[in-house]
DRENSE-453635 format. One record per atom (N, C-alpha, C): x, y, z. Coordinates in steps of 0.001 Angstrom, whole numbers, plus 500000, padded with zeros to 6 digits. Example, Ala and Ser with C-alpha at 12.3 -4.5 7.8 and 13.67 -1.06 7.14 Angstrom:
REM DRENSE-453635
513190494310507800;512300495500507800;513200496700507800;512850497750507080;513670498940507140;512900500030507870;
//
This chain:
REM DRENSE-453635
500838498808500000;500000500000500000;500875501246500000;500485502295499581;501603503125499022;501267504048500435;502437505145500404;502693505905502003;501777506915502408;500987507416502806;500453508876502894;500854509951503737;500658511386502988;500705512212503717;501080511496504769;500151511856505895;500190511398507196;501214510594507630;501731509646506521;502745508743507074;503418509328506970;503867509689506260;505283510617505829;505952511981506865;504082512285507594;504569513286508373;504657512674509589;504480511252510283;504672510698511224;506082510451511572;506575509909510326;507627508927510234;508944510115509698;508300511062509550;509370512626509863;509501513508511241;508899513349511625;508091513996512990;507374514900512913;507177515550511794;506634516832511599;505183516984511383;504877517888510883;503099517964510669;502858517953508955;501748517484508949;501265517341507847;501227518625506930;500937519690507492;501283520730506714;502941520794506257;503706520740506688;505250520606506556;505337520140505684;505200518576505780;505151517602504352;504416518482503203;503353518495503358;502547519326502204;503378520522501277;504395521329502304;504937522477501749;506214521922501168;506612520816501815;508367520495500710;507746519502499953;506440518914499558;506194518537498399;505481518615497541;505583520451497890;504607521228496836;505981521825497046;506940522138497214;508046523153496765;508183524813497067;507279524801498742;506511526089498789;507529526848499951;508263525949500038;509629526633501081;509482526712502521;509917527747503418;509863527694504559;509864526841505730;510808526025505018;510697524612505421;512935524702505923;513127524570506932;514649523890506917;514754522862506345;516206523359505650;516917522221504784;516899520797504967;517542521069506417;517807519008506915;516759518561506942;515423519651507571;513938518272507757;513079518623506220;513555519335505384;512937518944503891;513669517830503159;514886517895503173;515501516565502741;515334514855503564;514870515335504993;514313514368505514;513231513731504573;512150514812504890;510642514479504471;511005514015502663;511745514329501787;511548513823500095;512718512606499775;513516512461501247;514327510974501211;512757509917502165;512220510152503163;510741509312503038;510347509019501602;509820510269501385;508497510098500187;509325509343498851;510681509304498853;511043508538497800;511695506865498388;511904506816499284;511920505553499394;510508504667499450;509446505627499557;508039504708499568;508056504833498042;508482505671497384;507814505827495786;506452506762496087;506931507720496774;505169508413496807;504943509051495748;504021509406494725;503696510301494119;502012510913494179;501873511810494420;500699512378494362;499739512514493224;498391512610493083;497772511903491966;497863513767491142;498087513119489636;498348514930489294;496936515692489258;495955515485489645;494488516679489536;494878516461491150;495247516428492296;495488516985493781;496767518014493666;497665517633492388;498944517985492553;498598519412491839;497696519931490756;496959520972490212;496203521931490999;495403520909491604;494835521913492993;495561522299493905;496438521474494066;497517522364495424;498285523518494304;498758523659493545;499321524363492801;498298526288492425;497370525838492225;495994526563492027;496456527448493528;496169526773494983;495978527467495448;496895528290496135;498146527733495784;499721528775496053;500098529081494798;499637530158494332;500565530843492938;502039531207493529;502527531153492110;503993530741492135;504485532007491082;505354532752491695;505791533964491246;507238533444490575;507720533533489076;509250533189489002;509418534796488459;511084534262489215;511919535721488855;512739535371487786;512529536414486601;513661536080485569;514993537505485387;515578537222485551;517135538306485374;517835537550484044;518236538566483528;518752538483482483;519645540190481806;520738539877481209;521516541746481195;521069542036479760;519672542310479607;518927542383478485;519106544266478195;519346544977478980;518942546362478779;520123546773477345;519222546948476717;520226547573475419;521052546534474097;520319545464474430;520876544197474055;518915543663473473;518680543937472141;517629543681471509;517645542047471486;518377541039471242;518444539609471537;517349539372472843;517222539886473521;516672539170474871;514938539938474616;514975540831474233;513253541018473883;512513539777473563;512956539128473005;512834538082471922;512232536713473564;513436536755474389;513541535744475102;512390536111476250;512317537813476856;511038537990477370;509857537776476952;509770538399475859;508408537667474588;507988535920474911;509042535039475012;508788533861475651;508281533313476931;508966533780477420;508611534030479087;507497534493479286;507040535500478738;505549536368478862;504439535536478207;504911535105477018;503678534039476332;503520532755477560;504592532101477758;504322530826478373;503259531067479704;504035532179480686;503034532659482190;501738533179481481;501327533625480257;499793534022479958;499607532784479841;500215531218479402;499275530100479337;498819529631480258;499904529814481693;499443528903482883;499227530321484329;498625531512483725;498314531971484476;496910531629485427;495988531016484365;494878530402485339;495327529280486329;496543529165487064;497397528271487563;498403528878488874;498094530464488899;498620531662489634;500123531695489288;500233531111488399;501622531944487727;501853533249487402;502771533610488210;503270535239487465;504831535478487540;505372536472486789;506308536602486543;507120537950487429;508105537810487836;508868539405487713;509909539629486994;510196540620486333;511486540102485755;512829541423485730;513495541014485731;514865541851485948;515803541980485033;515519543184484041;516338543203483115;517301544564483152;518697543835483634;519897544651483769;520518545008482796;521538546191483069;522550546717481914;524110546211482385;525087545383481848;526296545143481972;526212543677482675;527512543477483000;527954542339483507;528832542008484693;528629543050485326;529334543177486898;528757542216488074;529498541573488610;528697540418489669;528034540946490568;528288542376491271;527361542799492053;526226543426492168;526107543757490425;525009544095489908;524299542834489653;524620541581489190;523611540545489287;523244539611490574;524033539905491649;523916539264492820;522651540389493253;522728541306493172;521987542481493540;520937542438492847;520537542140491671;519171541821490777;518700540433491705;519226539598491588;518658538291492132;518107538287493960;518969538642494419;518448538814495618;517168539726495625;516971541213494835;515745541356494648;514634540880494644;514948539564493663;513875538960493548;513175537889493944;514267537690495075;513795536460496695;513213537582496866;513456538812497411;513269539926498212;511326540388498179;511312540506496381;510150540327496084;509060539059496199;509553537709496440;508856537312496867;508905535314495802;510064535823494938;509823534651493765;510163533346494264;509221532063493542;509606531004494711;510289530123493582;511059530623492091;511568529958491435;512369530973490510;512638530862490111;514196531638489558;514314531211487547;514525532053486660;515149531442485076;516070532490484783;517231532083485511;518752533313485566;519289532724483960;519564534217483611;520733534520482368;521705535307483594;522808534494483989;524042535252484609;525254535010484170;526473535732485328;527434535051485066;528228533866485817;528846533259485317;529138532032485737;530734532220486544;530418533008487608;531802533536488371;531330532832489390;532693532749490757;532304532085491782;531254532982492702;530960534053493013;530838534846493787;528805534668493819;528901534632492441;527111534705491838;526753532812492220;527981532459491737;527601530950491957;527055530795493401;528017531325494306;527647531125495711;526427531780495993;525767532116495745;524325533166495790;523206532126495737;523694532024493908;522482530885493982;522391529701494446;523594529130494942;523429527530495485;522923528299496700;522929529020497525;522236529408499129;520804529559498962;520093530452497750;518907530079496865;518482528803496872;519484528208496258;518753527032495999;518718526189497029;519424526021498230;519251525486499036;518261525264499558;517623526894499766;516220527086500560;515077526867500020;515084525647499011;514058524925498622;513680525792496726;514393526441496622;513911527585495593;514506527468494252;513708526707492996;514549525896492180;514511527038491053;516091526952490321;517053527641489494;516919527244488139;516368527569486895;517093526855485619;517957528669485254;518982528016484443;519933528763483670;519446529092482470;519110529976482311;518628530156480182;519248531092479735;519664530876478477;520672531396477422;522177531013477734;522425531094478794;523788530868478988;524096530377480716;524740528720480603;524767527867481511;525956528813482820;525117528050484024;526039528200485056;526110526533485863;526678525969485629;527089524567485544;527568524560487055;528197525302487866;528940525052488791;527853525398490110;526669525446489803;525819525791490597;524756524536490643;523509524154491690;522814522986491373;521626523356490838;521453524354489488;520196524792489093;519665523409488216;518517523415488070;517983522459487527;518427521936486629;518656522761485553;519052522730483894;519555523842483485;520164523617481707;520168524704481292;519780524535479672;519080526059480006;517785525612478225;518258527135478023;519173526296476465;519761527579475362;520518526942474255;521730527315473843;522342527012472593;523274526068473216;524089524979471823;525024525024472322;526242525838471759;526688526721472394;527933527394472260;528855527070471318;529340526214472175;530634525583471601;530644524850470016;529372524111470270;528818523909468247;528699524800467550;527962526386468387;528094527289466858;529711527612467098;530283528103468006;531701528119467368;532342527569466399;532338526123466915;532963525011465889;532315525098464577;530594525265464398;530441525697462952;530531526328462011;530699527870462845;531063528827462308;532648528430461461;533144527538462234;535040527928461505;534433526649460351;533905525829460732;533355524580459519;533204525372458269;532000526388458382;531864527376457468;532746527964456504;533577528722457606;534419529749457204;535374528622456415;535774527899456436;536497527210456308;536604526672454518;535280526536454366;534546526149452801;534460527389451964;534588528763452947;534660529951451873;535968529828451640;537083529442452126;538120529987451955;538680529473450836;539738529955449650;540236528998448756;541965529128449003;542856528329448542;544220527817448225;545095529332448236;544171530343447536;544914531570447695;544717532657448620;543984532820449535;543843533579450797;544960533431451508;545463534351452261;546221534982453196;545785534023454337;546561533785455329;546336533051456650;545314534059457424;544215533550458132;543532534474458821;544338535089460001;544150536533460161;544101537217461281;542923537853461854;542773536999463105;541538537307463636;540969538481464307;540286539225464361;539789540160465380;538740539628466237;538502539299467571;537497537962468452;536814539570468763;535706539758468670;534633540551470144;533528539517470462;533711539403471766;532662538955472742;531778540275473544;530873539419474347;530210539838475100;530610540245476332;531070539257477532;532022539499478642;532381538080478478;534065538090479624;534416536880479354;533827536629480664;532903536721481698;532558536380482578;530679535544482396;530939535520480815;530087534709480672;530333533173479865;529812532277480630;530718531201479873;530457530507478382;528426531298478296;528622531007476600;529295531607475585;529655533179475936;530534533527475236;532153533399474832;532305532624475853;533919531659475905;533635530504475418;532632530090475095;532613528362474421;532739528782472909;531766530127472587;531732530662471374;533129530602470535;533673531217471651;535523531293470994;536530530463470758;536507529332472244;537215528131472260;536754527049470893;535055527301471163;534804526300469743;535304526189468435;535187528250468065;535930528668466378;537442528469466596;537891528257467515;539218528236467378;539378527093467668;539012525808468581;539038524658467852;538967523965466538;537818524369466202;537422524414464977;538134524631463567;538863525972463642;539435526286462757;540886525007462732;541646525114464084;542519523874464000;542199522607463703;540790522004463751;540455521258463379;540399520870461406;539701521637461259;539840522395459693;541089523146458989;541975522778459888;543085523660459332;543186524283458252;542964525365459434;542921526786458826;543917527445459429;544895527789458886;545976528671459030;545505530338459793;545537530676460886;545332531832461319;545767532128462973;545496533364463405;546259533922464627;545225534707464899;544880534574466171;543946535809466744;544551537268467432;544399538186466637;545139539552466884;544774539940468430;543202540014469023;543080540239470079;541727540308470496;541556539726471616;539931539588471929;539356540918472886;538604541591472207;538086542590472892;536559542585473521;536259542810474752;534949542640475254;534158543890475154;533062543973474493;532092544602474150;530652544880474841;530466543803475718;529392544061477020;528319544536476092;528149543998475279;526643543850474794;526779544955474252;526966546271473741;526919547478473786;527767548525472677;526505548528471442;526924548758470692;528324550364470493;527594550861471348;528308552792471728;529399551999472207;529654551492473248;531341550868474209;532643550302473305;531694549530472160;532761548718471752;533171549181470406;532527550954469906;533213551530469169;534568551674468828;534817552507469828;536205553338469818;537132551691470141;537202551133470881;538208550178471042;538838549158469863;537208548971468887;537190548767467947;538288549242466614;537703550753466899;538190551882465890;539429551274466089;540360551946467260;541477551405467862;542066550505466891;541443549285467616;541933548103466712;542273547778465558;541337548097464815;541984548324463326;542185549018462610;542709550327463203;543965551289462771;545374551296462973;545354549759464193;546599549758464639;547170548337463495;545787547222463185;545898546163462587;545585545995461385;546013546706460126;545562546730459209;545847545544458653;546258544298458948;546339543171458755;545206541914458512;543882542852459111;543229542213459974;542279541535458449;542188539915458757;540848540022457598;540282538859457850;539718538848459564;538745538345459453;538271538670460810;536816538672461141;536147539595462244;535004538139462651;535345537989464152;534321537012464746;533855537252465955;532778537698466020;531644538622466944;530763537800467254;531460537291468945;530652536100469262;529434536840470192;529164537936470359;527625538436470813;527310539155470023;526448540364471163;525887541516470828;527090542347470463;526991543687469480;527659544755469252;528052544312467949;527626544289467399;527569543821465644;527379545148464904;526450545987465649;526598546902464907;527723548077465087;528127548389466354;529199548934466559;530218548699466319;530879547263465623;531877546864465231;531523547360463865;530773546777463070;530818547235461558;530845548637461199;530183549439462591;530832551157461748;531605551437462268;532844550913463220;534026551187463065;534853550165461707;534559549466461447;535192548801460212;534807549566459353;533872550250459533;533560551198457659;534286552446457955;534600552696459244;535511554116459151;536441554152459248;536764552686459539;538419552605459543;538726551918457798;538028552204456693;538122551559455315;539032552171454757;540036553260455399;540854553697454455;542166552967454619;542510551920455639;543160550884455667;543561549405455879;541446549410455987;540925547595455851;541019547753454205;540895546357453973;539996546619452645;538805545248452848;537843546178452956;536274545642453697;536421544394452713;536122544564451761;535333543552450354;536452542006450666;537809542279451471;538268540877451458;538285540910453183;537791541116453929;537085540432455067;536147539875455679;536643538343455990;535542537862456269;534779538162457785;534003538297457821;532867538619459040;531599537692459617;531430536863460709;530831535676461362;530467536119462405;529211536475462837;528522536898463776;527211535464464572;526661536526465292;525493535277466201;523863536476465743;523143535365465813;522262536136466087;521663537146464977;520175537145464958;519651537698463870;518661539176464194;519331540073464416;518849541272464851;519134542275463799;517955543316463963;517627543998462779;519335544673461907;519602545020462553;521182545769462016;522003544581461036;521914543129462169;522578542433461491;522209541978460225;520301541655460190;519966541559459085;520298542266458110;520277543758458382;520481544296456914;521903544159456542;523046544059457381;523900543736457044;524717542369456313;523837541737456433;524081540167455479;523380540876454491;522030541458454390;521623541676452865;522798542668452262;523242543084452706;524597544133451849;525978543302451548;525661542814452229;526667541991451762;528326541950452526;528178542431453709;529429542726454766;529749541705455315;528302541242456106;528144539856456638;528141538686456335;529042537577456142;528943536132455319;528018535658455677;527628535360457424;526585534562457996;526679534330459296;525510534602460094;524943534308461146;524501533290461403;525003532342463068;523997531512463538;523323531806464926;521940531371464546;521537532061465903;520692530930466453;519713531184467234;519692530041468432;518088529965469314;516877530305468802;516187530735469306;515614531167470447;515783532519470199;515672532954471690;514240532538472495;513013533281471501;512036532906472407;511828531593472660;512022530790472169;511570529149472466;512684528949473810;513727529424474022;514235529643475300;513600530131476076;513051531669476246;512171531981477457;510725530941477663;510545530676476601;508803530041476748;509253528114477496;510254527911476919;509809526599477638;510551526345479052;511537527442479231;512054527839480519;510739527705482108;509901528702481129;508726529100482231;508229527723482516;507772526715481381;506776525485481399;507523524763481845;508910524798481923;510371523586482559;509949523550484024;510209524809484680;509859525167485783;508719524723486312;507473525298485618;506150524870486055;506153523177486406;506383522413485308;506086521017485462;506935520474486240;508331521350486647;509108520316487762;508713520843489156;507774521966489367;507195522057490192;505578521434490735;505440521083489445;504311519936489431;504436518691489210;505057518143488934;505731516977489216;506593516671490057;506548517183491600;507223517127492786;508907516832492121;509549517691491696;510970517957491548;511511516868490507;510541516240489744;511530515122488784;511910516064487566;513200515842487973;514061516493486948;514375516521485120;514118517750484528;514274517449482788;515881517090482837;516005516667481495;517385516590481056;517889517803481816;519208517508481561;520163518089482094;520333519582481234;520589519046479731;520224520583479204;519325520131477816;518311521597477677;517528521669476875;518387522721475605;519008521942474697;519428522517473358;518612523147472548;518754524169472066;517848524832471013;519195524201469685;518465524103468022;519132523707467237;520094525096466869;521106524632466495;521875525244465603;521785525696464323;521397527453464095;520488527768462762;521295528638461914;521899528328460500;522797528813459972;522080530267459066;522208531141459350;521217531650458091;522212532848457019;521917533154455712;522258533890454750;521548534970454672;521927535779453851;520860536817452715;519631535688452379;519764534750451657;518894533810451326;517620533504452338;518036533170453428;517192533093454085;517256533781455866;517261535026455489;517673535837457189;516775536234457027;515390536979456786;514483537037457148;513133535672457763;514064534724457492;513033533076458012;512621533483459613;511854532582459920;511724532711461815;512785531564462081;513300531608463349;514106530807463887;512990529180464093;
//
């Protein structure tokens, strides 16, 4: 005969309400006697029937906090747009959202967003952060207190968040040089690279890089990376450093812009044209945002891969929901969005 409530709260010492709250995921519960009470309920095999597990859900709405360093960075509209569709599906369910959309990539600005949003009240978390120790330690104390984490857009692995639902990195790197690799012919110059990222304190934007430059050694491709400059999302910042760069490197002929600032790189490459020569550089970006589009239709841009954002925010929200309705059984480990190559040909497609 399978365990009940009641047993579970006997054979814990606690009260039946207790049990009820660490296996509805509703917190306020200490650590040692919640891990008590869901090492019971899994050695009986308890599971609750799912129309009780709906009604308990119904009557504690569940607020998630989403942070993400979206301010000024058009990519992540895309990923709120997701997030916002999914909580309008299961709002008759008291789902709601808060969400926290920062400018830059400083840890105490995202330790400082997140704690907000315990502060406010969220009893589940879908962090875009960075993957430093300092933020790490934040959220494992989060997560401790019963309060479950997924990672979206870009993994923090060293933490015990649920999952992580986004790209994989390191494949578009590696595809990108696959690519580049098939434009190139017998008579090109060895590449010299120009790298802009996003921050290196994010770790999809370091898989981005390690991958093309695997990649390219893989494909041997003869080239040297002149210098990796961080751009923090931000098209105005990563001007002038830009400019900089290739007035000092007129060598340079080939440009790989593993985030945001696509467009601030290309009008310093058009003003620095009196000692590039644009028409033989190649250029490999992420991501399909309006600037960039028009810039593959002109013909600057070889090709973008990008990664769908909203299908990241939207099934983030429903990841969450169902592992909170399904008393904590865990999705895969990570939820991949495909790898999407696109041209002039087809950059206006949907992801």
């Amino acid at each position: 005969m399978a365990i009940t409530i009641k047993e579970i709260a006997e054979q814990a010492g606690v009260s039946r309400g207790t049990v009820d709250r660490v296996l509805h995921n509703r917190g306020g519960v200490k650590p040692d006697i919640a891990e008590k009470i869901r090492q019971i309920a899994q050695q009986h095999s308890f599971k609750m029937n799912k129309a009780g597990r709906i009604l308990a859900v119904k009557k504690q709405p569940l607020t998630i906090g989403c942070l993400m360093p979206g301010v000024g960075n058009l990519f992540f509209d895309a990923v709120i747009k997701g997030y916002t569709d999914a909580q309008q599906e299961l709002e008759d369910y008291g789902v709601s959202l808060k969400i926290q959309n920062i400018k830059g990539f400083e840890p105490e600005q995202h330790i400082s967003a997140i704690q907000t949003l315990i502060d406010e009240g969220c009893g589940a978390l879908c962090l875009s952060t960075l993957d430093v120790p300092e933020v790490c330690t934040v959220i494992n104390e989060i997560i401790e207190k019963n309060i479950p984490v997924i990672a979206v857009n870009t993994d923090i692995p060293n933490t015990k968040r649920i999952c992580y639902i986004g790209s994989n990195y390191y494949k578009g790197g590696k595809t990108a040089a696959q690519l580049l690799s098939k434009l190139l012919d017998n008579t090109e110059q060895p590449l010299r690279i120009a790298v802009f990222t996003g921050s290196l304190n994010i770790k999809g934007h370091n898989e981005r890089i390690s991958g093309f430059i695997d990649g390219l050694k893989t494909y041997q491709v003869s080239h040297s990376v002149i210098n990796i400059i961080e751009g923090f999302d931000n098209d105005e910042y990563v001007f002038l450093p830009a400019l900089a760069l290739f007035d000092a490197h007129p060598e340079i002929n080939c440009i790989y812009i593993a985030a945001s600032c696509v467009a601030g790189v290309c009008t310093a490459l058009r003003q620095a044209d009196m000692k590039l020569n644009i028409k033989q550089i190649r250029i490999i970006v992420f991501d399909d945002l309006p600037e960039t589009k028009q810039l593959i239709k002109e013909g600057l841009i070889d090709f973008t891969i990008c990664q769908s954002p909203y299908r990241q925010g939207y099934q983030a929200v429903h990841t969450l929901f169902n592992y909170i309705l399904d008393q904590n059984d865990r999705p895969e480990e990570q939820i991949l969005m495909n790898t999407i190559i696109k041209i002039a040909e087809n950059i206006d497609d949907e992801n």
